[in-house]
C-alpha positions as CSV (number, residue, x, y, z in Angstrom):
1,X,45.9,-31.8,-51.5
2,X,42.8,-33.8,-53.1
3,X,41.6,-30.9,-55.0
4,X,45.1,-30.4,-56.6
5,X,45.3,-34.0,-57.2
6,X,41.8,-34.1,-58.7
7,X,42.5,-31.1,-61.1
8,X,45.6,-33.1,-62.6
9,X,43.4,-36.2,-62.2
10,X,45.7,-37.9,-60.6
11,X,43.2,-40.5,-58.3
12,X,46.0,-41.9,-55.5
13,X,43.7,-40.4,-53.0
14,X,40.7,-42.6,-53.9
15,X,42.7,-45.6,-53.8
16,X,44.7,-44.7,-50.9
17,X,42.6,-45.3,-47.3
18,X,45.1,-41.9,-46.5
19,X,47.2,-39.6,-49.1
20,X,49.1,-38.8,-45.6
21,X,50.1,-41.9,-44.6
22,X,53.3,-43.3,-45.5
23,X,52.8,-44.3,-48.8
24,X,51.2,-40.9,-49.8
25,X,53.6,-39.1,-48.5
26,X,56.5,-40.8,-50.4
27,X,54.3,-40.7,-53.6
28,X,53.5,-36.9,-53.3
29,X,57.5,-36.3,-52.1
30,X,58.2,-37.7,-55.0
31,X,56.0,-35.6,-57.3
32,X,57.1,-32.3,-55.7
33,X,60.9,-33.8,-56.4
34,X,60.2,-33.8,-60.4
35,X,59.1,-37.1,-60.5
36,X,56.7,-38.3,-63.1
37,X,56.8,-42.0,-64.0
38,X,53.8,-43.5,-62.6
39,X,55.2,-46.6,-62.8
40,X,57.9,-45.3,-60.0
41,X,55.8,-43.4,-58.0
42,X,53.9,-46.7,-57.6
43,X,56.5,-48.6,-56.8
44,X,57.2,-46.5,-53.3
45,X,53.9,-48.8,-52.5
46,X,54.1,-49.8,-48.7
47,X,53.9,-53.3,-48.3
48,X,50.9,-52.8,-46.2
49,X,48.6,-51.2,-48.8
50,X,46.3,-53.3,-49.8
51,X,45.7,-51.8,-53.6
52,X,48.3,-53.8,-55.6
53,X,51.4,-51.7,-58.3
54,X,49.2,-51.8,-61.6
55,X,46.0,-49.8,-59.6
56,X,48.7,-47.5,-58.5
57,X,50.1,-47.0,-61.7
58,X,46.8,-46.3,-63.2
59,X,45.7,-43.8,-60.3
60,X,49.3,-41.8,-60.7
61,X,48.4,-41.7,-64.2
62,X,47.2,-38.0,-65.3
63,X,48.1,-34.6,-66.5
64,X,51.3,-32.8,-64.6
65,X,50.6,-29.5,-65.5
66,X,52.6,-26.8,-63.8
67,X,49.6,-24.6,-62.1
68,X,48.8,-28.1,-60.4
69,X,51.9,-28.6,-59.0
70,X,52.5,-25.4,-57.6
71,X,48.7,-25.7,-56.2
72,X,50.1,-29.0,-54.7
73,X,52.8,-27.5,-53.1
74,X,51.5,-24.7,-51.4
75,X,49.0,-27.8,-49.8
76,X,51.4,-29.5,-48.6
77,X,53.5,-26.9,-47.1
78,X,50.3,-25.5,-45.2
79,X,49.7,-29.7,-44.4
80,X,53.2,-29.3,-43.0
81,X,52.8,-26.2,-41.3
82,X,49.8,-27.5,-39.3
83,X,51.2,-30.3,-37.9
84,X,54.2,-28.9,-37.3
85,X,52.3,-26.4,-34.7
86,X,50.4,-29.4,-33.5
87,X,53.8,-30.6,-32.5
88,X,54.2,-27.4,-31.2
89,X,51.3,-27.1,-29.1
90,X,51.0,-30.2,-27.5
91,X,55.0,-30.1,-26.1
92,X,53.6,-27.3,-24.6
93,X,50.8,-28.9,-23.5
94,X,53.1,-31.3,-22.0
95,X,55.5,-29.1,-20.1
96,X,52.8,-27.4,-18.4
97,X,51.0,-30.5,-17.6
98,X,54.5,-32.2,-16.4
99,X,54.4,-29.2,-14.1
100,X,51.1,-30.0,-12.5
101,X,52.2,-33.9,-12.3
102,X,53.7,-34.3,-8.7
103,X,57.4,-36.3,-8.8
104,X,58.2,-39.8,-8.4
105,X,56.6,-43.1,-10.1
106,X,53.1,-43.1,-11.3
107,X,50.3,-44.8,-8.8
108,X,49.7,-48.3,-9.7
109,X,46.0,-49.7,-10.2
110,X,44.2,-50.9,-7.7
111,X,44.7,-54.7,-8.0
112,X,41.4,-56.7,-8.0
113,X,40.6,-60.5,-9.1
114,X,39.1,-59.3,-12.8
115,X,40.4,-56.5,-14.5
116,X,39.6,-55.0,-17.6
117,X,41.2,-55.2,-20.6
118,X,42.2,-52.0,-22.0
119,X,41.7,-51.6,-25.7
120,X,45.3,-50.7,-27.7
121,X,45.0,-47.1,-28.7
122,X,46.8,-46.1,-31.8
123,X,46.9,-43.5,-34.6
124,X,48.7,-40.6,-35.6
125,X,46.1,-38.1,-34.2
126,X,46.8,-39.1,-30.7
127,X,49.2,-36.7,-28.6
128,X,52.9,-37.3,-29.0
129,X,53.3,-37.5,-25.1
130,X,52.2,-40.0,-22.3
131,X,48.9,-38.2,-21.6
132,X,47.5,-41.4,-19.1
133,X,50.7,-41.5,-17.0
134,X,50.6,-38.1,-16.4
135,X,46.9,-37.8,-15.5
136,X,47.0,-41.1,-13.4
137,X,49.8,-39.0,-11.5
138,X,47.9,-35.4,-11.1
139,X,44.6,-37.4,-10.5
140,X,45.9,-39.9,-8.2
141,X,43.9,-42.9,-9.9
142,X,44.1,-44.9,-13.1
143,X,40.8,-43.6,-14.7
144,X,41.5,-45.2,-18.2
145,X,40.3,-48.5,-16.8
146,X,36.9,-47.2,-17.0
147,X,35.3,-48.2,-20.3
148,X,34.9,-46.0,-23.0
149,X,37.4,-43.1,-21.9
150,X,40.4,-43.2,-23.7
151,X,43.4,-41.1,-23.0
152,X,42.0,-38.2,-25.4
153,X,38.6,-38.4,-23.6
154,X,40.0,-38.0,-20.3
155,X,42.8,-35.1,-21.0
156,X,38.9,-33.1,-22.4
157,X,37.7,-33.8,-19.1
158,X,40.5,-33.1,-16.8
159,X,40.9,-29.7,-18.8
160,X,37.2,-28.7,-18.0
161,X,37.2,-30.4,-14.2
162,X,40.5,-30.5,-12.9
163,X,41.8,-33.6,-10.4
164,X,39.1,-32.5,-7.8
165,X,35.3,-32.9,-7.9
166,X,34.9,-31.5,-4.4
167,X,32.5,-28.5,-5.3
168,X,29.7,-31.0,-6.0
169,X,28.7,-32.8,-3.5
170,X,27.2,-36.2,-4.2
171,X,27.6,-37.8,-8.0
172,X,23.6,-36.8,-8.2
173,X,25.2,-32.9,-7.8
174,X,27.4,-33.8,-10.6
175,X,25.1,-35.2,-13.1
176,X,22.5,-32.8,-12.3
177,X,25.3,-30.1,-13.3
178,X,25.6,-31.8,-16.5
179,X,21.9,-31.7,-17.3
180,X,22.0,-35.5,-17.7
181,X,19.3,-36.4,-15.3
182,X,15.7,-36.0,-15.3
183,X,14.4,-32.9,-15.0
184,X,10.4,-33.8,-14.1
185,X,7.9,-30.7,-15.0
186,X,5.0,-30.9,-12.4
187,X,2.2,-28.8,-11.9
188,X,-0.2,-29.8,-9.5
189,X,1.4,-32.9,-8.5
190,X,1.3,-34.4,-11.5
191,X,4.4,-34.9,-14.0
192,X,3.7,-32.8,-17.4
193,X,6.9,-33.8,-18.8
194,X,10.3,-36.2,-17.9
195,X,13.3,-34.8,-20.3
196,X,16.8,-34.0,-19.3
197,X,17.2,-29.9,-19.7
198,X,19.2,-28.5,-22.7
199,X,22.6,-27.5,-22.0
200,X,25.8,-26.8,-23.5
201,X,28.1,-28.6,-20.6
202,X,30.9,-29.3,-22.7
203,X,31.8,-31.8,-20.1
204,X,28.2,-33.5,-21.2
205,X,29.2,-33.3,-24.7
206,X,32.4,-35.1,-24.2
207,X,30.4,-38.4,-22.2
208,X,27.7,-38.5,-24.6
209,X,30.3,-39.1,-27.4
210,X,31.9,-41.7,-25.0
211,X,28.4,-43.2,-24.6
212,X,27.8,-43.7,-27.8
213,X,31.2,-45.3,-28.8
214,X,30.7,-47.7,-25.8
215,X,27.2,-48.7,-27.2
216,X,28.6,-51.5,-29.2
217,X,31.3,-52.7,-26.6
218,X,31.1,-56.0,-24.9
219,X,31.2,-55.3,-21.5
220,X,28.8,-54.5,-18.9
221,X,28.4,-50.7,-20.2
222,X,28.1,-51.7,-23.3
223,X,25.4,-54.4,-22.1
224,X,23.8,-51.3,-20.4
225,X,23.5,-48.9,-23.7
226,X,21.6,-52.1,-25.3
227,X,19.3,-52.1,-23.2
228,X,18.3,-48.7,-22.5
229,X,18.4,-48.2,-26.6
230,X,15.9,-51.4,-26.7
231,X,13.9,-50.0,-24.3
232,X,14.2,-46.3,-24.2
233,X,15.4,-45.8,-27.9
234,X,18.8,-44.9,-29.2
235,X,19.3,-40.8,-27.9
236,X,17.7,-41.6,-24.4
237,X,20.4,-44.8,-24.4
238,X,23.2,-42.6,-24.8
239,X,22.1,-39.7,-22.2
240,X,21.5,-42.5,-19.7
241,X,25.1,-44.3,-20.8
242,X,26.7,-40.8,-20.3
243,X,24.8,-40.2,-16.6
244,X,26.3,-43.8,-15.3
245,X,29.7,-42.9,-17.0
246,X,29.3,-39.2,-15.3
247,X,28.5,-40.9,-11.9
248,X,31.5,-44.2,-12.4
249,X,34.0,-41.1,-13.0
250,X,33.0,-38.8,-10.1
251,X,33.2,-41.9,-7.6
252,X,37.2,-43.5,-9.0
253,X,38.2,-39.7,-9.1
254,X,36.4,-38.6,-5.4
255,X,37.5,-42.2,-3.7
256,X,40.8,-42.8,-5.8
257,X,40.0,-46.3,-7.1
258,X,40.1,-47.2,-10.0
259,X,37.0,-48.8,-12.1
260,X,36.2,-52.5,-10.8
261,X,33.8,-54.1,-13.0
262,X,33.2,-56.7,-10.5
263,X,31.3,-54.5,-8.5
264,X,28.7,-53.8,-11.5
265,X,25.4,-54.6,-11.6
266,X,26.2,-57.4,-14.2
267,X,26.5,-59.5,-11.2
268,X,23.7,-59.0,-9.6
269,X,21.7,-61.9,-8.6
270,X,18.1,-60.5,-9.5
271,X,19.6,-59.5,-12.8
272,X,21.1,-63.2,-13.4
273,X,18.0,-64.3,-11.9
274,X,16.1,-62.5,-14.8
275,X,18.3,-63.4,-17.3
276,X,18.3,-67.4,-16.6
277,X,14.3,-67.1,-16.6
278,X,14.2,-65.5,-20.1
279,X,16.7,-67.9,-21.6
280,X,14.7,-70.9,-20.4
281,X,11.5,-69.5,-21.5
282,X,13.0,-68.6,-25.0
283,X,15.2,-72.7,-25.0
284,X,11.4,-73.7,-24.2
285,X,9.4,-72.2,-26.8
286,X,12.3,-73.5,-29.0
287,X,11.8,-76.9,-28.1
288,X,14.6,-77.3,-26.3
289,X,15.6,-77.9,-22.4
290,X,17.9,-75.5,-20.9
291,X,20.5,-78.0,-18.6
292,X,23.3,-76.1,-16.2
293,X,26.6,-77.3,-16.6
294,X,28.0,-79.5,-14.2
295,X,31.6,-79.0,-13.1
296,X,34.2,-82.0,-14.0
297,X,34.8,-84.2,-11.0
């Protein structure tokens, strides 16, 4: 579709964030229909695009010629095509996954004093069906409170692992399956070399990109990434991230709890400890005295 616009040089696409969305598609409906006035194919501008009519107007502006269009059309009737066997797929996908679900209402969350917020999911790429109902029902547990994994990342990992984890185990079984742990080369008793060991694990794959779009989060796995990156840099950061993601997921799928961040190391008195020494030595060399906060009587 942006090569047939570009050879009419007809620019919508560079002003447009997407030429699929609903403004695009109305504009290049409209084209296809005969239509040729830029100034009406701007005004089918959703009220939500930022680019106001007159930039429209002159990015509709360009040369219509007949080989274009037909190049145009046979784009968007393979564009159609594909997602309508997307639509295809995944009802399939969802029939046979329906299948595996067992009946009745899904299993609540565990209820606990603090927990986590989970981030709205939205776009048009996501599956057309309720993807985390149905896995909290095969797997027994609400694994999408667990940071980082949205419903996407956790229908990749069901496919590979299934609703059991019982052929490995301890989580040190599972992450050494992944190749995300340390694999120490000795000789003679002393360590040569302290890598992880290459692998394909598509599993792995799938929590290292998790890792890596947790790094930036503000919670406690987030806080976690930061710290390895400052201290190990930023690939050993996310291999370490995706290890305590690999070994969160095998315990809330083995015990059937779901993710408590209470029980994270973030409260930890040593940590807190360590934490309230390096904020009064930093309050100090600032010139300042760090005071606690007294509660109001």
């Amino acid at each position: 579709i942006h090569k047939a616009l570009d050879q009419m040089n007809v620019q919508i696409h560079h002003v447009l964030t997407d030429i699929t969305g609903a403004t695009g598609t109305a504009i290049l409906e409209s084209i296809l229909a005969g239509q040729r006035d830029p100034a009406h194919l701007a005004s089918l501008r959703d009220k939500r695009v930022k680019a106001d009519v007159a930039t429209l107007t002159r990015a509709l502006t360009g040369d219509y010629r007949s080989e274009h269009l037909f190049c145009l059309q046979q784009a968007c009737a393979g564009y159609r095509f594909a997602r309508e066997q997307i639509v295809a797929v995944e009802a399939e996908v969802h029939r046979l996954q329906a299948a595996l679900a067992p009946a009745g209402e899904p299993t609540p969350p565990a209820v606990h004093a603090a927990k986590p917020k989970r981030r709205r999911e939205g776009g048009k790429n996501l599956p057309g069906f309720p993807v985390a109902d149905l896995l909290q029902r095969i797997c027994g547990v609400d694994l999408g409170t667990i940071p980082g994994l949205s419903a996407a990342t956790l229908q990749g990992l069901w496919a590979e692992l299934g609703s059991s984890l019982a052929a490995f185990p301890t989580a040190k079984h599972f992450a050494s399956w992944l190749s995300l742990c340390p694999d120490n080369k000795i000789s003679g008793g002393k360590k040569l070399k302290v890598s992880t060991r290459a692998s394909a694990n598509r599993v792995a794959g799938i929590l290292r990109i998790a890792a890596q779009g947790v790094g930036n989060a503000h919670n406690e796995l987030g806080d976690f990434h930061r710290r390895m990156r400052a201290r190990l840099g930023g690939a050993a950061a996310i291999t370490a991230t995706a290890h305590k993601l690999a070994r969160i997921f095998y315990a809330c799928l083995r015990d059937k709890k779901a993710y408590e961040p209470s029980r994270h190391d973030l409260n930890n008195p040593l940590r807190r400890s360590k934490a309230l020494a390096k904020l009064r030595a930093k309050a100090k060399n600032l010139g300042f005295q760090l005071v606690e906060l007294q509660p109001a009587n």
